[in-house]
C-alpha positions in Angstrom: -12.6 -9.7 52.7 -14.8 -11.9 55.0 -18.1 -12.4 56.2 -20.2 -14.2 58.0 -23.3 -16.9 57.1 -25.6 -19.1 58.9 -22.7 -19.0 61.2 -19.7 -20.0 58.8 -16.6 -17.7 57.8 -17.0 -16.7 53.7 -13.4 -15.3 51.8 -14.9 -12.9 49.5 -12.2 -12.3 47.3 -12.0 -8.8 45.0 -13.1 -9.2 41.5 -10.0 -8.2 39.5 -10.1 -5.6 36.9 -9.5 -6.6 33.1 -5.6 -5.2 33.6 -4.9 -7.5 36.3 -7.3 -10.3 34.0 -4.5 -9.5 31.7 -1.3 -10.1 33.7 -2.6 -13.2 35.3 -3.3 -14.7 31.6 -0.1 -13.5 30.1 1.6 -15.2 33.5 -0.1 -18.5 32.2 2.3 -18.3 28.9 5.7 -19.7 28.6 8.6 -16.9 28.2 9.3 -18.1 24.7 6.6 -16.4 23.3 6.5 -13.1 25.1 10.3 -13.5 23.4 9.0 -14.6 19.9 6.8 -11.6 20.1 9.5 -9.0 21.0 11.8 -10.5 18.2 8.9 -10.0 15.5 8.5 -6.2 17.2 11.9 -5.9 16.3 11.8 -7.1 13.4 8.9 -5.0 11.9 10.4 -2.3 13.5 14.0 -2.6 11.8 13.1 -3.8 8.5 9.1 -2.9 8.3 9.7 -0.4 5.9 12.4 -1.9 4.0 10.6 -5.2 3.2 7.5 -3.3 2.0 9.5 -1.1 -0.4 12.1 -4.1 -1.3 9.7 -4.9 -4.9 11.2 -1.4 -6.1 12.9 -1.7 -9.5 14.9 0.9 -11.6 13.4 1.3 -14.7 13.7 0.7 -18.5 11.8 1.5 -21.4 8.3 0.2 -21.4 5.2 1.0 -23.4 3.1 2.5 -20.5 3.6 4.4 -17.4 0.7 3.9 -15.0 0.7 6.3 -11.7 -1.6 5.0 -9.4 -4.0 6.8 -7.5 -3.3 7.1 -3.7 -2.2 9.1 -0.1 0.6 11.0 -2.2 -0.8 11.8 -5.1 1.9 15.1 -6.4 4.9 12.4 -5.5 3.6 10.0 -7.5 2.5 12.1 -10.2 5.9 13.8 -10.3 7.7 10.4 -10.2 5.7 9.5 -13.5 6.3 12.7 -15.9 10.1 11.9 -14.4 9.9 8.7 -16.4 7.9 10.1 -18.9 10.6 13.2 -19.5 13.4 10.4 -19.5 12.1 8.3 -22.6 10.6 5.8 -21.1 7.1 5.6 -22.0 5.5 7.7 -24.2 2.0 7.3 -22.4 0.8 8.1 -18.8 -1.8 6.3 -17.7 -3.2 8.3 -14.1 -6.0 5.8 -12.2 -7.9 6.5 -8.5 -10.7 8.5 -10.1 -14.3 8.3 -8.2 -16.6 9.5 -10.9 -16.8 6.8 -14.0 -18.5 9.1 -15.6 -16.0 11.8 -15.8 -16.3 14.0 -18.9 -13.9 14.7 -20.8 -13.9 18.6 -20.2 -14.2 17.3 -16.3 -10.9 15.6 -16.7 -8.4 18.3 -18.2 -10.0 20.4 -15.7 -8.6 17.8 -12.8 -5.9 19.2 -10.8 -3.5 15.8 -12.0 -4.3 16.6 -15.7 -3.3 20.4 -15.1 -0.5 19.4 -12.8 0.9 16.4 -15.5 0.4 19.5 -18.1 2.5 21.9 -15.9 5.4 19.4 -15.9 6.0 18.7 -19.4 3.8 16.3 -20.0 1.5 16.9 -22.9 -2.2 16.5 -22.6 -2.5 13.5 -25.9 -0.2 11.2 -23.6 -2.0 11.2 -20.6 -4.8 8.5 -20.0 -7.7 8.1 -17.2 -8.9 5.2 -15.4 -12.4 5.5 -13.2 -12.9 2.4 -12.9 -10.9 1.0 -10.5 -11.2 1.2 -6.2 -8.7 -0.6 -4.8 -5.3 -2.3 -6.0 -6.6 -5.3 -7.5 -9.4 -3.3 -9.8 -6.6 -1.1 -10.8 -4.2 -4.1 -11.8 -7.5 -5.7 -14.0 -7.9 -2.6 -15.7 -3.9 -2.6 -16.3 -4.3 -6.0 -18.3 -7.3 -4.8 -19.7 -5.9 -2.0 -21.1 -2.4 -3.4 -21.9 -4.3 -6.6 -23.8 -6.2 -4.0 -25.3 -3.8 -2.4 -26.7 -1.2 -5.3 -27.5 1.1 -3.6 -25.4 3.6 -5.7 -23.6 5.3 -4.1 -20.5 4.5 -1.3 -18.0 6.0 0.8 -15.3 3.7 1.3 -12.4 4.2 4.2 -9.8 2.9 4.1 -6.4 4.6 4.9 -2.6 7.6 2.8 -1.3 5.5 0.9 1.3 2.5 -0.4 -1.3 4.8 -2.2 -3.4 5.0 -5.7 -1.3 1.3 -6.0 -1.6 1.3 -4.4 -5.1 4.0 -6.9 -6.5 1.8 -10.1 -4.8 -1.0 -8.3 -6.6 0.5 -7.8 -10.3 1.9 -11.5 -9.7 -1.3 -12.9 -10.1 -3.1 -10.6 -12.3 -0.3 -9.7 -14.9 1.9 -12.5 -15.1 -0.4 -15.2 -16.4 -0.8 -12.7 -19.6 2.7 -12.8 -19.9 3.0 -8.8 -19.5 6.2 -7.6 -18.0 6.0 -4.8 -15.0 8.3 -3.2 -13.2 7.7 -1.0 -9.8 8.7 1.8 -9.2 8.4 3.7 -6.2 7.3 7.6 -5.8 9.8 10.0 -3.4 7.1 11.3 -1.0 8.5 13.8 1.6 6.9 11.7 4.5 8.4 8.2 3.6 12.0 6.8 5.7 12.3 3.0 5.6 14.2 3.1 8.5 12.3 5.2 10.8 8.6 4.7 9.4 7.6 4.5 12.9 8.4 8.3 13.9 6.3 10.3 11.2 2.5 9.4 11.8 1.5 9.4 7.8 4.2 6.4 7.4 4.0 4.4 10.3 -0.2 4.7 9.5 0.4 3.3 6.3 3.0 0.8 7.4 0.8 -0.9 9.5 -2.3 -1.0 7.3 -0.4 -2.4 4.8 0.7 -5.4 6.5 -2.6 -6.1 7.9 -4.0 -6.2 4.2 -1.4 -8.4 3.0 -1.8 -10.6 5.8 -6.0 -10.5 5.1 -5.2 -10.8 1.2 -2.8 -14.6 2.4 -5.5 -15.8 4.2 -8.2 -15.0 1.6 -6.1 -15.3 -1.3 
């Protein structure tokens, strides 16, 4: 586009749009990186899930099986009275409550008491936490109760692709104390580490997770 002042010839060229911004600064890159960041696409894509569930242990007999609260709640629930019906802890301990002030009579109404109940598990081994928020406050009030209580190893339930950033978690919370866990991962109906991506529950959580861990490395 041209025109014309005080006599002279003016190239008015078109103010690009933010797309065509885009294209002219990506041109500005070498191709090695648009090719790093394929490979890392593939990468998380392949192996996403499979890294995030790889902390997953089969378990053994410890003194406390701890279900934590989360997305699938009945998997993980179910997952636990499994290990409880199989011998291997003879106490549940269920956390992710949002009332701390949860009476007793409020709690073996709650529909994870009542459902623990319905699966064999009687009501004297099930415990509460309503304390805890997030992952780390659940993994403090782990070693609290585990000092507590002297007891000195723990099975703790939660979904296949929270157990990378659970295991960096317990690392630094339960391992100083010198108390033993092992992970174990829940069976929800939603969860395929190989195709994460195609079910919108997984591939959600997938991605969320790996942005936490990589906010909890650079904070941590």
């Amino acid at each position: 586009v041209t025109c014309l002042s005080g006599g002279r010839t003016i190239l008015m060229l078109p103010e690009l749009s933010p797309i065509h911004r885009w294209k002219q600064f990506r041109c500005r890159f070498p191709a090695w990186i648009l090719t790093l960041e394929i490979f890392a696409l593939t990468i998380l894509v392949t192996f996403g899930g499979h890294i995030l569930q790889s902390p997953a242990h089969s378990p053994t007999p410890a003194d406390l099986i701890v279900i934590l609260g989360g997305v699938s709640m009945s998997a993980r629930l179910k997952k636990g009275a499994d290990l409880y019906r199989q011998g291997l802890a003879s106490r549940i301990l269920v956390t992710g409550f949002s009332d701390e002030s949860l009476a007793i009579v409020e709690w073996q109404a709650d529909w994870r008491f009542r459902y623990l109940q319905g699966i064999g598990v009687p009501a004297e081994a099930i415990l509460k936490d309503s304390h805890a928020r997030n992952s780390g406050e659940e993994a403090r009030s782990i070693a609290m109760l585990m000092q507590e209580k002297q007891w000195g190893t723990v099975l703790i339930v939660s979904d296949p692709p929270h157990l990378a950033r659970l295991a960096w978690i317990l690392g630094k919370v339960l391992q100083p104390i010198n108390i033993r866990y092992q992970l174990i991962a829940s069976n929800p109906k939603w969860w395929d580490a190989t195709k994460w991506w195609a079910n919108p529950v997984s591939a959600t959580f997938v991605i969320e997770e790996y942005i936490k861990i990589g906010y909890y490395l650079a904070t941590y």
